[in-house]
N, CA, C and O of each residue as an XYZ file, in Angstrom:
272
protein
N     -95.070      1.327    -26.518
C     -93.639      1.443    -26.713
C     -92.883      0.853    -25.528
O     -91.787      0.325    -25.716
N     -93.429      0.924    -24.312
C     -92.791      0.432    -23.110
C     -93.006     -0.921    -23.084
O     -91.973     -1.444    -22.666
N     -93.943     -1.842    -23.356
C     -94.185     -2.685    -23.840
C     -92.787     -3.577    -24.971
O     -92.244     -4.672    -24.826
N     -92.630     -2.605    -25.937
C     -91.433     -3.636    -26.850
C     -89.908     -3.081    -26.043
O     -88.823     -3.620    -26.259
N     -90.012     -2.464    -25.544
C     -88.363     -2.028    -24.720
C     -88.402     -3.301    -23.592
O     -87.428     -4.046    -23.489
N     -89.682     -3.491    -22.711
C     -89.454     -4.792    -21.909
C     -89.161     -6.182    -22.763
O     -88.506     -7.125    -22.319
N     -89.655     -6.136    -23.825
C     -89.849     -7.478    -24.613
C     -88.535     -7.470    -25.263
O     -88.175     -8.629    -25.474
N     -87.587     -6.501    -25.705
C     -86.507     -6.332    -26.226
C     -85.242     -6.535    -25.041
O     -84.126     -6.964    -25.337
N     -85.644     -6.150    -23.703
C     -84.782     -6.291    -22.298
C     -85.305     -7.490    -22.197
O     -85.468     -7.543    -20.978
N     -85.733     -8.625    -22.666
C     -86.105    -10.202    -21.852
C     -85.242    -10.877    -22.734
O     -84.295    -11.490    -22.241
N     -85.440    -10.873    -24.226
C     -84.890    -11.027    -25.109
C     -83.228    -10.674    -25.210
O     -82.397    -11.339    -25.828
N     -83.086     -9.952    -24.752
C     -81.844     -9.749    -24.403
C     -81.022    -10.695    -23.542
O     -80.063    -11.456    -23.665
N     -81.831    -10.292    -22.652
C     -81.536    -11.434    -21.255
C     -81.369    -12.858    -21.610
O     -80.503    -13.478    -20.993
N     -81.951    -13.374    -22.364
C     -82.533    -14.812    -22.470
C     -81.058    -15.124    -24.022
O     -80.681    -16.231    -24.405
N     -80.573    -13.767    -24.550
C     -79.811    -13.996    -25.586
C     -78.504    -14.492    -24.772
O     -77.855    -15.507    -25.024
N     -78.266    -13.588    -23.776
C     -77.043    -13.419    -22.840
C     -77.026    -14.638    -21.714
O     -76.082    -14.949    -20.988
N     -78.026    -15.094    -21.763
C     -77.947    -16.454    -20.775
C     -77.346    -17.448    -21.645
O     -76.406    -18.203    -21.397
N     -78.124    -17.315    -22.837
C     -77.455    -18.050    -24.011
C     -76.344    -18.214    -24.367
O     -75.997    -19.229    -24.971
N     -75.817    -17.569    -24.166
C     -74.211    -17.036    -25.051
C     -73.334    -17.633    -23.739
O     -72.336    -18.332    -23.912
N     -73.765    -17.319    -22.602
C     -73.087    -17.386    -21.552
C     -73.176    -19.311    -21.222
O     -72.198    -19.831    -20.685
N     -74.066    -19.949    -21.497
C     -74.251    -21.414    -21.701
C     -73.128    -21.884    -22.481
O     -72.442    -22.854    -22.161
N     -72.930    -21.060    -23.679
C     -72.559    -21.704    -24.572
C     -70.537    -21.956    -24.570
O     -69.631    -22.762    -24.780
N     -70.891    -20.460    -24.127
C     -69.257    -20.001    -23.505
C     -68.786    -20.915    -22.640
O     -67.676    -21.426    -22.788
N     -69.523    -21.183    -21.735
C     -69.003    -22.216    -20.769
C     -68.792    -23.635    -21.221
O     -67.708    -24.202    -21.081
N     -69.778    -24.160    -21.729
C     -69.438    -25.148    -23.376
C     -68.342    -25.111    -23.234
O     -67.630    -25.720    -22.435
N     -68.013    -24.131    -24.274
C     -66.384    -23.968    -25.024
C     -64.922    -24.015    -24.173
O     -63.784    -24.389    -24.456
N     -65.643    -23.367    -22.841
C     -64.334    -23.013    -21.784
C     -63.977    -24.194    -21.575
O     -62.816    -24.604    -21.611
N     -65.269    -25.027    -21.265
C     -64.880    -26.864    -20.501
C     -64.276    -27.757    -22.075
O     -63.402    -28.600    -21.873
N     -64.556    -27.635    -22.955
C     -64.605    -28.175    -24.690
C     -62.527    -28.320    -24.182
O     -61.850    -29.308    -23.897
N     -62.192    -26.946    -24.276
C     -60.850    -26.452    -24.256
C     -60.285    -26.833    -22.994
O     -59.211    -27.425    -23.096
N     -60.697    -26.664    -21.891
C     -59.915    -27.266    -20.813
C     -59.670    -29.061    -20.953
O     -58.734    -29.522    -20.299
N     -60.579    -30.098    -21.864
C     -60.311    -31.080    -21.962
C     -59.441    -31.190    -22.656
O     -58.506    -31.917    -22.323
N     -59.431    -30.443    -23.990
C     -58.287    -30.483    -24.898
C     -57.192    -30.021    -24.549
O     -56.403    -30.270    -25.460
N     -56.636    -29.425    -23.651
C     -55.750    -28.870    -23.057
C     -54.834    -29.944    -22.359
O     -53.627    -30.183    -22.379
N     -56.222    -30.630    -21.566
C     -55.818    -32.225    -20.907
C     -55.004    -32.842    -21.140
O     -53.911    -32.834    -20.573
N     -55.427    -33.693    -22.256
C     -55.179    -34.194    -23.669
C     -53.988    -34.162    -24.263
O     -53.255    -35.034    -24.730
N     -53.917    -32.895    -24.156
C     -52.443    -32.084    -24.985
C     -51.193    -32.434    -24.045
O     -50.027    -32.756    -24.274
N     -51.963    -32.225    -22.872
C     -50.636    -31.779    -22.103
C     -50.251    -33.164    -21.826
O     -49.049    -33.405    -21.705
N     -51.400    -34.427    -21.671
C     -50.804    -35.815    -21.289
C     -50.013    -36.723    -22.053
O     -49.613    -37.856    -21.786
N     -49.789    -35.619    -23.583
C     -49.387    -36.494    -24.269
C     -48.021    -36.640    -24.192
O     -47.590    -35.877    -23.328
N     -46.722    -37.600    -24.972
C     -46.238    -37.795    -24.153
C     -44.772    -36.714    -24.653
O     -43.639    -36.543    -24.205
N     -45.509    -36.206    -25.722
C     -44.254    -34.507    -25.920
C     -45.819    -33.981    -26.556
O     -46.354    -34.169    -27.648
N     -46.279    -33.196    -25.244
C     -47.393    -31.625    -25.800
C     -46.648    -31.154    -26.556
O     -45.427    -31.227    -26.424
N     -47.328    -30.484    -27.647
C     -46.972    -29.570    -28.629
C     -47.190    -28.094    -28.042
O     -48.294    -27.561    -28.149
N     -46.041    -27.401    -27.374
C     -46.167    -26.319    -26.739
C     -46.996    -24.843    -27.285
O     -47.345    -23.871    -26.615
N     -47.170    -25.147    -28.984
C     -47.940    -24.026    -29.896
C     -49.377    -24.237    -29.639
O     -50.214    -23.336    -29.682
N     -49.647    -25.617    -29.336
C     -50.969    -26.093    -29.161
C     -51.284    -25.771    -28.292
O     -52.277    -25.060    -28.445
N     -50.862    -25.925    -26.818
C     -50.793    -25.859    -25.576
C     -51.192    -23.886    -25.146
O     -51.984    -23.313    -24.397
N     -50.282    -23.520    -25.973
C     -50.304    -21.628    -26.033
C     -51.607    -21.830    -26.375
O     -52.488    -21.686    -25.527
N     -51.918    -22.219    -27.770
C     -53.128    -21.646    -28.217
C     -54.684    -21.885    -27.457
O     -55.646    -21.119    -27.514
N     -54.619    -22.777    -26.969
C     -55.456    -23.764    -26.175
C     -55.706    -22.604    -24.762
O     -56.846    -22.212    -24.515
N     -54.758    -22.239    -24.093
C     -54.710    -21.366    -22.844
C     -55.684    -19.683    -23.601
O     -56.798    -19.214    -23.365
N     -54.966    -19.411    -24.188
C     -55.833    -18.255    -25.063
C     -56.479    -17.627    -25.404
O     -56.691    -16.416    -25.472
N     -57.158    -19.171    -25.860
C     -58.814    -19.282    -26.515
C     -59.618    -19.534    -24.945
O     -60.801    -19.206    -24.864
N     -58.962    -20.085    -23.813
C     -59.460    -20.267    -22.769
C     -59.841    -18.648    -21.980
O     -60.951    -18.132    -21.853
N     -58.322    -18.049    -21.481
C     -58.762    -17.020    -21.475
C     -59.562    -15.671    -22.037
O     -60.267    -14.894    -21.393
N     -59.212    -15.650    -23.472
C     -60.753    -15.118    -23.907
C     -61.966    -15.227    -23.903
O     -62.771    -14.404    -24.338
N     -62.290    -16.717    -23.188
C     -63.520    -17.228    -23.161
C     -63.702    -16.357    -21.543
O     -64.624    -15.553    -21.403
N     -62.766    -16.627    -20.465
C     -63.024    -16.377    -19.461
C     -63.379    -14.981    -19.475
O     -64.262    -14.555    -18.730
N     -62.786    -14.287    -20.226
C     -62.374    -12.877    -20.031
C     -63.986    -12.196    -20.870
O     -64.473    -11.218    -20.303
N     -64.703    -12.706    -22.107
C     -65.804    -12.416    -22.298
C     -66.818    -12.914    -21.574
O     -67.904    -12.422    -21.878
N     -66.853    -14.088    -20.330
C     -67.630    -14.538    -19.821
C     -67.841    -13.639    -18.194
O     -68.857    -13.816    -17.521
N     -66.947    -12.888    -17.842
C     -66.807    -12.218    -17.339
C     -67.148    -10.837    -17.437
O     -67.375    -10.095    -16.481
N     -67.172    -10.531    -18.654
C     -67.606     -8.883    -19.267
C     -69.227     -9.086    -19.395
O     -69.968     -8.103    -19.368
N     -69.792    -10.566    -19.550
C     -71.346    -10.410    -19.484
C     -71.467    -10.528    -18.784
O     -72.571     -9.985    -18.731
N     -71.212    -11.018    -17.363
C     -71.786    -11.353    -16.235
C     -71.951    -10.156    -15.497
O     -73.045     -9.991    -14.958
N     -70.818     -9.030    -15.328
C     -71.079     -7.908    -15.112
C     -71.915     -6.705    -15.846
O     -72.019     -5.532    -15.488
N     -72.497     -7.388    -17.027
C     -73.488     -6.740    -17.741
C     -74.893     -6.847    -17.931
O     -75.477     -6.060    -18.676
């Protein structure tokens, strides 16, 4: 039994490294598009909101695993 609780804690680990890869993906994905947005030559300020958002939720769950 101690045996599948370690194998279930690696697995875990290895899920959360994952997620946390991927998050960061998305954070950089959105900070380009943000770029983008903002260089254009009238940003669409709804875009611009939404774009910041999705950023900080990324930060803000990438942050809740790292301390986990």
């Amino acid at each position: 039994m101690a045996e599948m609780d370690s194998a279930e804690a690696v697995q875990s680990k290895i899920s959360t490294t994952d997620r946390i890869e991927v998050l960061k993906q998305k954070h950089a994905s959105l900070e380009t598009a943000l770029e983008d947005e903002n260089n254009r030559p009238m940003p669409d300020s709804s875009v611009v909101v939404n774009l910041k958002r999705e950023k900080l939720a990324i930060k803000d769950e990438l942050q809740r695993l790292d301390t986990a």
